[in-house]
LUMKESE-585820 format. One line per 3 residues: number of its first residue (from 0); for each residue x negated, y, z negated of C-alpha. Coordinates in Angstrom, 2 decimals. Last residue first. Layout:
N
NUM = X/Y/Z; ...
# end
This chain:
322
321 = -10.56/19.09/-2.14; -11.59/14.98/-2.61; -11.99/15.26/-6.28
318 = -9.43/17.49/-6.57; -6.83/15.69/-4.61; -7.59/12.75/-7.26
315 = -7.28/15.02/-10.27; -3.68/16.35/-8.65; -2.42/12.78/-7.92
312 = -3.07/11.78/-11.72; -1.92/15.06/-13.03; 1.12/14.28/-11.27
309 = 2.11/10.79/-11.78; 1.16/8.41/-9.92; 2.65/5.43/-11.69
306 = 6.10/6.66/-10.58; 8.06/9.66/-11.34; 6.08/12.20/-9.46
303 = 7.48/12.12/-5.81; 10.92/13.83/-5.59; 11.27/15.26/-9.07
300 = 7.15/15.75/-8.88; 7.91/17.91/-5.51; 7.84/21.45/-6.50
297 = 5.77/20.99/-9.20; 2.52/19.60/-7.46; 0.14/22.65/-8.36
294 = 0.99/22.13/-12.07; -1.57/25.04/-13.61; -2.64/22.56/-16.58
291 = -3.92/20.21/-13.74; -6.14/22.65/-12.09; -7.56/23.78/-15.62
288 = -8.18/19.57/-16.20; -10.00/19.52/-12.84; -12.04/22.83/-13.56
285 = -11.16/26.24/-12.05; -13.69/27.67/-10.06; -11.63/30.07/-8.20
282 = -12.25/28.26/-4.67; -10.77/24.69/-6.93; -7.57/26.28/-7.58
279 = -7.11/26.97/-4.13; -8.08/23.05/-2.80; -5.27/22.42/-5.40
276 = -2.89/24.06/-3.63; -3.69/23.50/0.07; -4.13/19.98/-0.58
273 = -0.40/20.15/-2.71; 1.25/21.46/0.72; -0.81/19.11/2.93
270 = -0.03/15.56/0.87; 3.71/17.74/0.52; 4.29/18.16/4.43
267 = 3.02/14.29/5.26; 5.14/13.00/2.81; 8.30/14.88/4.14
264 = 7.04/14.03/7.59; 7.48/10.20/6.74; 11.14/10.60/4.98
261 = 11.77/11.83/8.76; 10.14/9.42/10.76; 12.28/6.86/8.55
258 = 12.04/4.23/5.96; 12.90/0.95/4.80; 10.69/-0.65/2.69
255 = 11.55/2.17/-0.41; 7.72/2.51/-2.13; 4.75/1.11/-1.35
252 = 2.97/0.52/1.82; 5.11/2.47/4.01; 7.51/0.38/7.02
249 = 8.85/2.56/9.44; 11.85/1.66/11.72; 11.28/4.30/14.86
246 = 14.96/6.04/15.78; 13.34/9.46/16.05; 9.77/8.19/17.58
243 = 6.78/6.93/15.90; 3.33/7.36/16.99; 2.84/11.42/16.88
240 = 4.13/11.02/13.32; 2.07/8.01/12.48; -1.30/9.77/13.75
237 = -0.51/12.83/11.33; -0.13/10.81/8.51; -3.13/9.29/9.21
234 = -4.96/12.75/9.69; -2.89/13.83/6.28; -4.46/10.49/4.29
231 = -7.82/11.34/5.67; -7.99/14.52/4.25; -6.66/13.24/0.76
228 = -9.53/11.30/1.39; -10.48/6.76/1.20; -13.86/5.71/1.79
225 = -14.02/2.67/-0.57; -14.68/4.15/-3.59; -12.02/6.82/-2.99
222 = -9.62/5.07/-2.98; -6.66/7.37/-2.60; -3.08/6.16/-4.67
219 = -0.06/8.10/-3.25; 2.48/9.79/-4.47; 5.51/8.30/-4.42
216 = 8.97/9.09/-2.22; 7.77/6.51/0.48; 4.16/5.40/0.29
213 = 2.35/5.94/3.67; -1.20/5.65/4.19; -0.86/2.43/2.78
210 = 0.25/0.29/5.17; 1.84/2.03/8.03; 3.98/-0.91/9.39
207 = 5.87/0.61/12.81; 9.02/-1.07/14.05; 10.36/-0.33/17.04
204 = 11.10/-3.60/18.23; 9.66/-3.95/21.68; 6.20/-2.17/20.54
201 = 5.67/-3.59/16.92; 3.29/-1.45/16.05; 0.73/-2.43/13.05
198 = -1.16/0.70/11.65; -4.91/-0.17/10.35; -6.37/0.79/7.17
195 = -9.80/-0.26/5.87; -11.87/3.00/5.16; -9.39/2.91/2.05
192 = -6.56/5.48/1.74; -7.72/7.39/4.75; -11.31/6.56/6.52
189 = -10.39/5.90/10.07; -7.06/4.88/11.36; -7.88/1.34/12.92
186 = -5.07/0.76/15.43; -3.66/-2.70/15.82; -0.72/-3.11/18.29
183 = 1.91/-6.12/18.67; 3.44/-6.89/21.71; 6.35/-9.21/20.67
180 = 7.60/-12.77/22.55; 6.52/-14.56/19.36; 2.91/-13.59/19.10
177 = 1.20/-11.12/21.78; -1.82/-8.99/20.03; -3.81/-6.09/20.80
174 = -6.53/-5.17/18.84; -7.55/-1.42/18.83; -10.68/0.22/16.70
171 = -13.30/-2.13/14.95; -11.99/-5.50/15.18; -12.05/-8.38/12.75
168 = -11.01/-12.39/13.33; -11.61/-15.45/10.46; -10.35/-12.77/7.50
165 = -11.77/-13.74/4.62; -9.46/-15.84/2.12; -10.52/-18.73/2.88
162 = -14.53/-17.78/2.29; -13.66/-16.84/-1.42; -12.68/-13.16/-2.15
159 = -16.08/-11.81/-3.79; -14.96/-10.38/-7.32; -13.25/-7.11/-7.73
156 = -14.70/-5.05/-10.53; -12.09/-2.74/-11.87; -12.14/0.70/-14.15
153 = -9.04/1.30/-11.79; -10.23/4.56/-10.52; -13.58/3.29/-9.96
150 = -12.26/0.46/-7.58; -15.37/-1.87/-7.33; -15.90/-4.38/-5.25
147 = -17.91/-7.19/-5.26; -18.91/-8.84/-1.68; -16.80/-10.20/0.71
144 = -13.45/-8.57/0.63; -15.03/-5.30/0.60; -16.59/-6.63/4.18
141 = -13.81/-7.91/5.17; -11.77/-5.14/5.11; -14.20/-3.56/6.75
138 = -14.00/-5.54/9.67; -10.50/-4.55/10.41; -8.22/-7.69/9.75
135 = -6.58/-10.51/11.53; -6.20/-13.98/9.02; -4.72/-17.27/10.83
132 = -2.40/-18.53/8.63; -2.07/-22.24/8.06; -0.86/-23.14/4.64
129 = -4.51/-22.73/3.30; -4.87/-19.28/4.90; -1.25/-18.27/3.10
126 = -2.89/-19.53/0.27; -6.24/-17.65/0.61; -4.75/-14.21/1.71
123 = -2.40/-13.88/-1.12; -4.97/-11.33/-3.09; -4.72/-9.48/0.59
120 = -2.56/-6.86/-0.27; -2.29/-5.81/-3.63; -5.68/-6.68/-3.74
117 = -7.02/-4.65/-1.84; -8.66/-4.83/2.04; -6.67/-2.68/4.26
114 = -3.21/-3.76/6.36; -4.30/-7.28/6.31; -2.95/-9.00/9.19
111 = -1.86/-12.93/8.86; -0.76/-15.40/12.07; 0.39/-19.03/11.52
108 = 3.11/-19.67/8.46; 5.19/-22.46/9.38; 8.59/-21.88/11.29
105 = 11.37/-23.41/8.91; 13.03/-20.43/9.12; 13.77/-16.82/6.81
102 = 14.74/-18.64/4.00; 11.70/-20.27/4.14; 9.85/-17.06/3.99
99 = 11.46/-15.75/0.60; 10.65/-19.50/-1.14; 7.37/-19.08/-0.41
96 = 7.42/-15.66/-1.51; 8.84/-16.57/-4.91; 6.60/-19.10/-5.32
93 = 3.45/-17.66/-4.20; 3.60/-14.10/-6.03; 0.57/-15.50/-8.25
90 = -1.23/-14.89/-5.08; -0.49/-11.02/-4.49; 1.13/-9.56/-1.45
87 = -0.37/-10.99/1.82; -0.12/-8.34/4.33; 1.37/-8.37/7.92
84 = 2.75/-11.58/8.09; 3.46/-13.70/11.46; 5.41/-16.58/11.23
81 = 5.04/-19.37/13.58; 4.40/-19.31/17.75; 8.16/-20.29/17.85
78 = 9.19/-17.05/16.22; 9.46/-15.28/12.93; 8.10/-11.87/12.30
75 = 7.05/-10.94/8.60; 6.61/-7.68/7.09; 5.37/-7.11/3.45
72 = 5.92/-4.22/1.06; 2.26/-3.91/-0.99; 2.09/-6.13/-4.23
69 = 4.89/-8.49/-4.46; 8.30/-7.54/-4.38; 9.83/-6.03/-0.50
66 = 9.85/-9.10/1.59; 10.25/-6.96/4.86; 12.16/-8.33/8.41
63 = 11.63/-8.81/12.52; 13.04/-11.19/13.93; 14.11/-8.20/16.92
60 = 15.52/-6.01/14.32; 15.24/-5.33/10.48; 16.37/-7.84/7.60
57 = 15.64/-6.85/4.20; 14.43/-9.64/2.08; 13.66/-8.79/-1.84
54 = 11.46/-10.98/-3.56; 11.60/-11.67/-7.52; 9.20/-10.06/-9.95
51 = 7.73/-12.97/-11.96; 4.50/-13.17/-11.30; 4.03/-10.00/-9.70
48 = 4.46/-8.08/-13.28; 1.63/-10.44/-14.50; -0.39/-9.34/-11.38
45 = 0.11/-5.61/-12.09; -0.42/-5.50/-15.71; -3.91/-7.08/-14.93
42 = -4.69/-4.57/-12.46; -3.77/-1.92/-14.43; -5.84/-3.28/-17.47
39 = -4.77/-4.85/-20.62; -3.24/-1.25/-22.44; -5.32/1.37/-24.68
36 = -8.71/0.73/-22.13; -7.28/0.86/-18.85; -4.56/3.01/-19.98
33 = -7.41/5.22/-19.99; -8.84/4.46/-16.72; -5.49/3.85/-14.69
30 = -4.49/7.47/-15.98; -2.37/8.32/-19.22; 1.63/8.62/-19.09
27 = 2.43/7.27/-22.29; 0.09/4.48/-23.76; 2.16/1.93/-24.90
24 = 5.86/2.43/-23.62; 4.32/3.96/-20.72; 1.78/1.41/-19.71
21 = 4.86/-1.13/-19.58; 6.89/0.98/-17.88; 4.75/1.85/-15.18
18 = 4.27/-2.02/-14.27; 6.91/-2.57/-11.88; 5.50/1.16/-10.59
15 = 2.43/-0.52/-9.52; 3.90/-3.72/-7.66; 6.62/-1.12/-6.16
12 = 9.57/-2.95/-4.49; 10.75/-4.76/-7.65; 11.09/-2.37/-10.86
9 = 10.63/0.21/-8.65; 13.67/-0.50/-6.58; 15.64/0.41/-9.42
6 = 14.86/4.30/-9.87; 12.59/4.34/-12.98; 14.07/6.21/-16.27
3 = 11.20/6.91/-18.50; 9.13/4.92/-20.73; 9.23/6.13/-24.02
0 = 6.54/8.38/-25.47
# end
């Protein structure tokens, strides 16, 4: 099967969907586990794609802007008290983002919060620790990041991050933070994609990074070997909606950087619209692969499904979690 036609920001703004091609052209459209075994590994794919992907910069308000090309979509605020990142894209994305956030000032790189704990997040924590960052997480992002991890979904063993790439400061709930002139909230979601994820509110600007409880016009990876839910996902959802006003900038995890309280409720609508459906299937006993074969997500897979997600992938992991 040929890979199909991507919209172009995948091919930059989505680590996962940069590689969707590849895995397509090899495999066709086959899980992270199988294409696992037919392909190199999705996590493999991934970093090689991040090696050479270049960086985006979209500039938002208030110094305020998202390197959209490596791993997860990345904001940075720049400011006399140094750069402040929220997420650390993948390490062999160093060059290009290096490059990215010197074009942005000469301000060195001083403050670093992990949205949740993988890799397509943090991988660049121990560089951008090494060149000065000090690394904000919630403590269970450091605990995955401490120990080995595995992703089941991803066939993947994640090795113990070294101790430069932990994060030095954790909180359970709420941080509050004041870097650059800009209140900056922390608010731990509870168990949603990972058990990791926070929200990141930048109060005067307006500008709300959801991390990975939000992927614009994809459907959405849930770990659930670290505590993530298609139940938690909605309740996070739900908590960015009653967050974010008409004119909030939003910032999802994957996907188009730039996005919108509206393009956010659309996700919201179909994580509860294909819950509902699947969760159905599953009352009348049908099996995963039966609940797959009936297509409960085909009403949005022209909006959502044309990524690495497809939709028997998102439908067997709403099942599991249904």
């Amino acid at each position: 099967m040929g890979s199909p036609k991507l919209p172009s920001m995948s091919r930059r703004g989505f680590c996962l969907c940069c590689v969707g091609g590849a895995i397509a052209a090899t495999t066709g459209w086959l899980t992270p586990r199988q294409a696992y075994a037919e392909a190199r590994g999705i996590v493999s794919l991934i970093k090689d794609s991040a090696a050479t992907s270049p960086i985006t910069t979209h500039k938002l308000r208030n110094n305020i802007s998202v390197l959209e090309g490596s791993g997860g979509n990345i904001a940075v605020l720049t400011g006399p008290d140094g750069k402040l990142l929220v997420d650390a894209g993948i390490g062999v994305s160093r060059p290009q983002l290096s490059k990215a956030l010197a074009e942005l000032g000469s301000e060195p790189v001083a403050h670093l919060i992990n949205t949740h704990w993988h890799f397509d997040h943090a991988d660049g924590n121990e560089w951008l620790h090494a060149a000065g960052a000090k690394i904000i997480a919630h403590e269970n992002t450091r605990k995955h990041l401490s120990v080995v991890q595995r992703v089941e979904d991803w066939d993947y063993n994640f090795l113990a991050s070294p101790a430069g790439a932990l994060p030095a400061e954790v909180f359970d709930k709420e941080r509050q933070l004041k870097v650059n002139g800009a209140s900056i909230a922390l608010k731990y979601y509870g168990p949603a994609h990972t058990d990791s994820d926070v929200s990141v509110m930048f109060e005067e600007a307006n500008v709300l990074h959801v991390g990975d409880t939000f992927w614009n016009g994809i459907y959405p990876f849930i770990d659930y070997s670290t505590g993530g839910s298609i139940d938690g996902m909605i309740s996070a959802s739900d908590a960015n909606l009653a967050v974010a006003k008409s004119d909030t900038i939003i910032i999802p995890g994957h996907g188009k950087p730039v996005s919108t309280k509206a393009e956010l409720q659309g996700f919201r609508d179909m994580l509860v619209a294909i819950r509902d459906n699947v969760g159905n299937l599953k009352k009348q006993g049908k099996t995963r692969d039966e609940a797959v074969a009936a297509k409960p997500t085909a009403v949005f897979d022209a909006q959502f499904g044309q990524f690495l997600v497809d939709p028997g992938y998102f439908t067997r992991l709403v099942y599991e979690g249904v």
